[in-house]
N, C-alpha and C positions, 0 to 999 in steps of 0.2 A: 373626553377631549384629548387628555393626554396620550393614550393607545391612539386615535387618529393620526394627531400628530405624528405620532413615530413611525406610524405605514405609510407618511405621507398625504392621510386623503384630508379632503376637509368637512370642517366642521358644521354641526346643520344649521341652517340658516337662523334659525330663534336664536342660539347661541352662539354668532358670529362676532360678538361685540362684549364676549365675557361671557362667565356661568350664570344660571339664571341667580336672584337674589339669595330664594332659600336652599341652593345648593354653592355658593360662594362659600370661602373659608372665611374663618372669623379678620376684620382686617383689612381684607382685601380691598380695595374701592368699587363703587358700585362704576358702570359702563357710565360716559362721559356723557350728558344732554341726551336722558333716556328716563324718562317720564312714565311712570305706569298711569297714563289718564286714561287707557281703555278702560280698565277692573275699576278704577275711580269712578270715571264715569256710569256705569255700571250698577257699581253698590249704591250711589246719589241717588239714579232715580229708582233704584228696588228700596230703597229706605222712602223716599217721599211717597209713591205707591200705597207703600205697605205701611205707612204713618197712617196714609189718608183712611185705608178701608181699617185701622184702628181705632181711627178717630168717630167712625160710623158704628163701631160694635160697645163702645166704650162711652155712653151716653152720659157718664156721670162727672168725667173729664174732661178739661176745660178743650172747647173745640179749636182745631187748628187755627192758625192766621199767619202774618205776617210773618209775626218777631217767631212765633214757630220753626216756619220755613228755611229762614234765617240760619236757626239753629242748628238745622240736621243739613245745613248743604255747606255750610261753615265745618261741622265735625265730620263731613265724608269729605271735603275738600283736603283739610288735613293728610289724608292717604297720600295725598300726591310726595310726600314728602317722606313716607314711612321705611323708603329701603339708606335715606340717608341720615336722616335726622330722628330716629327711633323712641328714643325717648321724650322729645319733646313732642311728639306725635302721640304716645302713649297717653300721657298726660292732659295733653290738647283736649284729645276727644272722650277723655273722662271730664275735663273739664266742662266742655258742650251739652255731654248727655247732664251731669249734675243739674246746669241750670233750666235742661230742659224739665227734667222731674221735676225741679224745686218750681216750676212753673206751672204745672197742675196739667201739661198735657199728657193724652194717652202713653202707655207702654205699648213696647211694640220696636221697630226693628232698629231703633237708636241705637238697642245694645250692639246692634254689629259693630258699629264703626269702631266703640269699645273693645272689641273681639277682636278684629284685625289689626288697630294699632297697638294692644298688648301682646299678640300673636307675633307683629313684625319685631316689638324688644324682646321677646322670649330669642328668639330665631338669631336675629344677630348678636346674641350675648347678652344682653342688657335684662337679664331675670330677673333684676331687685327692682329697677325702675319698673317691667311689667306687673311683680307681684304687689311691690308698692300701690300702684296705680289702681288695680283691680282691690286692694283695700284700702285706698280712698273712696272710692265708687260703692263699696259694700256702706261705706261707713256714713258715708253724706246720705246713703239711701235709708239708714235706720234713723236718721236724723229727721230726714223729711218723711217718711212712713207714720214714725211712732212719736214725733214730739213736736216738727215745727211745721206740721199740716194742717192746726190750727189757725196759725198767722199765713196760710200760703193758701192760693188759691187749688181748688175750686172753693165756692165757701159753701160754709156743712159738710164737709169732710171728712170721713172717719178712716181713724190710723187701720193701718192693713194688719191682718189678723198675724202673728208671729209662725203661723204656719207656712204662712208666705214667704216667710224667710230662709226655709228650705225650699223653693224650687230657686230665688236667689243663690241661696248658698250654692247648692247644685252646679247652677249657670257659672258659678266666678271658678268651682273646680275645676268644669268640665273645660273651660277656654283656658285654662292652667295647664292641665293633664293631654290635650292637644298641643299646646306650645310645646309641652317640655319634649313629649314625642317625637315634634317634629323637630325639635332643635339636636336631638340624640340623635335623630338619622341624617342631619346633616352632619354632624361633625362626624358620623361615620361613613359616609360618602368621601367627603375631603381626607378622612383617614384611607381609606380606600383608591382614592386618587393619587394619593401622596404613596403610597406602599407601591402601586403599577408605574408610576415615573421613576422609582428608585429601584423596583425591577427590571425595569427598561434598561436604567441607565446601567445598571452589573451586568445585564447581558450583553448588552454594547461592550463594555468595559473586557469582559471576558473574552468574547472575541475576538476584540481587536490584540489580544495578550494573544491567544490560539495564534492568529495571522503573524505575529511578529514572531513568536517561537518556530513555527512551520517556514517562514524564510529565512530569519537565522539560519536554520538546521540544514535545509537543503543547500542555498547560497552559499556559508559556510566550508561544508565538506567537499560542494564542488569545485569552490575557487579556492581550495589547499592541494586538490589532486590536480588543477590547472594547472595552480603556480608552481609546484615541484614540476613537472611535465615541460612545463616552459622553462624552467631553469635547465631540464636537461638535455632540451631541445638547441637553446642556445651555446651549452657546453658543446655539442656535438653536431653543430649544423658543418663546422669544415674537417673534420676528423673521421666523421662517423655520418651522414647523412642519412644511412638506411636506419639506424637508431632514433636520427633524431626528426625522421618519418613515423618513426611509430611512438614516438612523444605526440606528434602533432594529431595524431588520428586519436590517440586516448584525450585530449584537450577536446577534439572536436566532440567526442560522444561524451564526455561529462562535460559539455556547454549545454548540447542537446536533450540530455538527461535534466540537468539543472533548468532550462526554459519549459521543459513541458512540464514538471512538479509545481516551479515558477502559475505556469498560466494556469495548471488546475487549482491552486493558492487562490488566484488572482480571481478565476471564474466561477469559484465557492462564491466569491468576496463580494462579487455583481447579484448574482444570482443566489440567495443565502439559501431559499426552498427548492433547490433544483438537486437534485442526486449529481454526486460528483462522475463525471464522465470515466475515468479510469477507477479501480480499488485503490486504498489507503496502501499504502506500503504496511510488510510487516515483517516478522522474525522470519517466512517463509524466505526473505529476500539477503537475510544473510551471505549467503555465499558468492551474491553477488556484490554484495559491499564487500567482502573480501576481496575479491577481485578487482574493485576498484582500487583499497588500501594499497595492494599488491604494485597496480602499476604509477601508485606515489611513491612506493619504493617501500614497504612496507610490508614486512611479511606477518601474516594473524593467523594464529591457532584457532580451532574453533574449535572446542569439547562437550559437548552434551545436545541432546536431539530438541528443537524450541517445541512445547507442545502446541495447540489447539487455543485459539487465546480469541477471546472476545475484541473485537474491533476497535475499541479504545485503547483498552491493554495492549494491541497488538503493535496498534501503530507508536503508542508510547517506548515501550521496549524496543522497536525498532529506531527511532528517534535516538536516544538512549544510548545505544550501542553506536550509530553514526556520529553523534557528537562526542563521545568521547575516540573513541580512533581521528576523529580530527584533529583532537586535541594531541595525540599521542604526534603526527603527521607535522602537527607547529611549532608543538612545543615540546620533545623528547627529542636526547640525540640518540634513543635507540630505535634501529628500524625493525624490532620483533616486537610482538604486543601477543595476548592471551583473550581470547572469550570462551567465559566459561557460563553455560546454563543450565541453571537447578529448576527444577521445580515439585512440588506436592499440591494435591488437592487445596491447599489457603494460597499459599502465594507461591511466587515467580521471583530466582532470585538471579541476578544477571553482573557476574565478576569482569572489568575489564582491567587485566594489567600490561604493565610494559615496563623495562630493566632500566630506564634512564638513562644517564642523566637529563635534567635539563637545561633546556636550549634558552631559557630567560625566565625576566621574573613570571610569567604569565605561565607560569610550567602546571598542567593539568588544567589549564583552561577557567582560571577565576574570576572570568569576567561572565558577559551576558549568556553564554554559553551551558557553565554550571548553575548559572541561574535557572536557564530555563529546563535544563535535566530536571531541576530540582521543584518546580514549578508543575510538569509533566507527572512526577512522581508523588506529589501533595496533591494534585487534582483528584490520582486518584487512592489517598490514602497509604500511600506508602513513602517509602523513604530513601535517601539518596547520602554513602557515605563517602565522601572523596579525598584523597590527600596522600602523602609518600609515605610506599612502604618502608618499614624496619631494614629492610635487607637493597634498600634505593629503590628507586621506580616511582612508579606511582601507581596507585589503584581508586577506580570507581564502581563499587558496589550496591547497586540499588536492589528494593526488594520491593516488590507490587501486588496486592492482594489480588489474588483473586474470585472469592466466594462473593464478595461486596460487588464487584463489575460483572458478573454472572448474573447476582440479580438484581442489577439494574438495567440489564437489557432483556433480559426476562420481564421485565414492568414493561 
């Protein structure tokens, strides 16, 4: 029920109004003015039946009648009762069947009702009152068997052989050893339920962190290369207009840049099983985030060749390296920065520096930003060290396995 819910479909019609009884958690209430009088019904007249043709095979016990009938539609009516009232139900119909044996009529399918109302306290938790119950029942039967079937009818009665007492014994196990069964596999069903909602809800959880890191990062570094672009659009709209034409054309292409990352963000976000329309960015795109740093006024090194990176790693290190040069863009008053890429057969190690100083308290990017670097970099097992160098500046140093993300896309 709870996987429906989360695709949305709905639920099947029997269980439109809650889980059935013996797959409900312990607890739970049963569904509101909801009667099991069909099975009631049901067992009633398979119990009076199946009384009668006992009463035919059984010629030395007292023959059915009234106060009989009475008895065994009294202790199947009780069922009506058994998904709320368990215990007194259990009880009930030990109590019915007892006086039906102390009354000398046949054996025979009485024991159900006994069966199903210590089956229902097993089931919803109540094992002592079921086990109780099922040794009361043992107990008033060795009573009326072996000692007080002299005063009870039929008259001339002789006590039931103690042999007989093992296919009882048997019967009180085997309706024990079925409760217990089924009460084990209910609470592992609701264990079971309860593990798929709370994996539901991490995956949710998770994603919805994916989506906010992914527009962070793009919105972010677009609207830093904007906003300098626009500052220096404004400084030179009457001094310089051919300059402050080519401010206005790099603002347009990192808007345009930014809305299409934007909608493929956004059309992941709609469509979650659809293949993303364009490739993930990666380290392959380097030199055009340089180019972008560039015309925020920012000039960036870039030393070392990025390897071959599996799709996760790829786009994370790219990530990575854009939100930190943003950082360098907001928060640095120097306009040179350094990217350096290492890598060996285990990990990927990915140096970004810049000579400083800083431009406020927020210098190297301490808010949602290195979060989410850091975030990107725990996902996938690795690590994220950020903070100013000895010699000023600042450095962000992450290091990302990857033999571990090799095979997991390999699975």
């Amino acid at each position: 029920m709870d996987e429906q819910r989360v695709r949305g479909g709905a639920p099947p019609r029997w269980w439109r109004y809650g889980p059935p009884w013996w797959n409900r958690p312990e607890g739970e209430p049963a569904a509101p003015h909801r009667w099991p009088w069909r099975s009631t019904l049901l067992v009633t007249v398979f119990v009076l039946i199946g009384s009668n043709f006992a009463s035919h095979s059984q010629q030395d016990r007292v023959p059915l009648d009234i106060y009989a009938r009475v008895l065994l539609v009294a202790g199947s009516a009780l069922l009506l009762w058994r998904h709320r009232y368990p215990v007194p139900v259990a009880f009930g119909t030990v109590l019915f069947a007892v006086l039906y044996l102390g009354a000398g009529y046949p054996y025979g399918p009485v024991f159900l009702t006994v069966a199903l109302g210590c089956f229902g306290a097993v089931v919803a938790g109540r094992r002592w009152a079921a086990w109780t119950a099922l040794g009361v029942l043992w107990a008033a039967h060795l009573l009326v068997a072996h000692w007080l079937y002299r005063w009870l009818p039929p008259q001339h009665d002789h006590g039931m052989p103690w042999s007989g007492e093992v296919a009882v014994a048997t019967w009180v196990v085997a309706i024990a050893t079925i409760s217990e069964l089924a009460r084990t596999r209910r609470e592992q069903w609701a264990r079971d339920r309860a593990e798929r909602a709370q994996a539901a809800r991490r995956r949710a959880d998770e994603e919805r962190l994916r989506m906010a890191r992914e527009l962070h990062d793009v919105l972010a570094h677009s609207i830093s290369v904007i906003n300098v672009q626009a500052g220096v659009g404004l400084a030179l709209l009457d001094s310089d207009p051919e300059q402050a034409r080519t401010a206005l054309t790099t603002i347009k292409a990192a808007s345009k840049e930014a809305l299409g990352e934007v909608r493929q963000v956004l059309d992941t976000l709609r469509t979650p099983g659809d293949a993303p329309r364009a490739p993930a960015p990666g380290l392959d795109r380097l030199p055009e985030l340089v180019q972008q740093a560039a015309s925020a006024g920012l000039t960036v090194e870039l030393d070392g060749t990025p390897p071959r990176l599996p799709p996760g790693t790829d786009l994370a290190a790219f990530r990575i390296v854009q939100e930190a040069l943003t950082n360098v863009v907001r928060h640095s008053g120097s306009r040179h920065a350094r990217v350096h890429v290492d890598h060996n057969p285990r990990e990927l190690r990915l140096r970004i520096d810049d000579d400083g100083p800083a431009t406020g308290a927020d210098a190297g990017g301490s808010g949602n930003g290195l979060a989410g670097m850091r975030e990107r970099a725990a996902a996938l097992g690795g690590t994220i060290e950020a903070g100013p160098r000895p010699d000023g500046g600042f450095r962000v140093l992450a290091v990302l396995p990857l033999t571990t993300q090799a095979k997991e896309d390999d699975r």
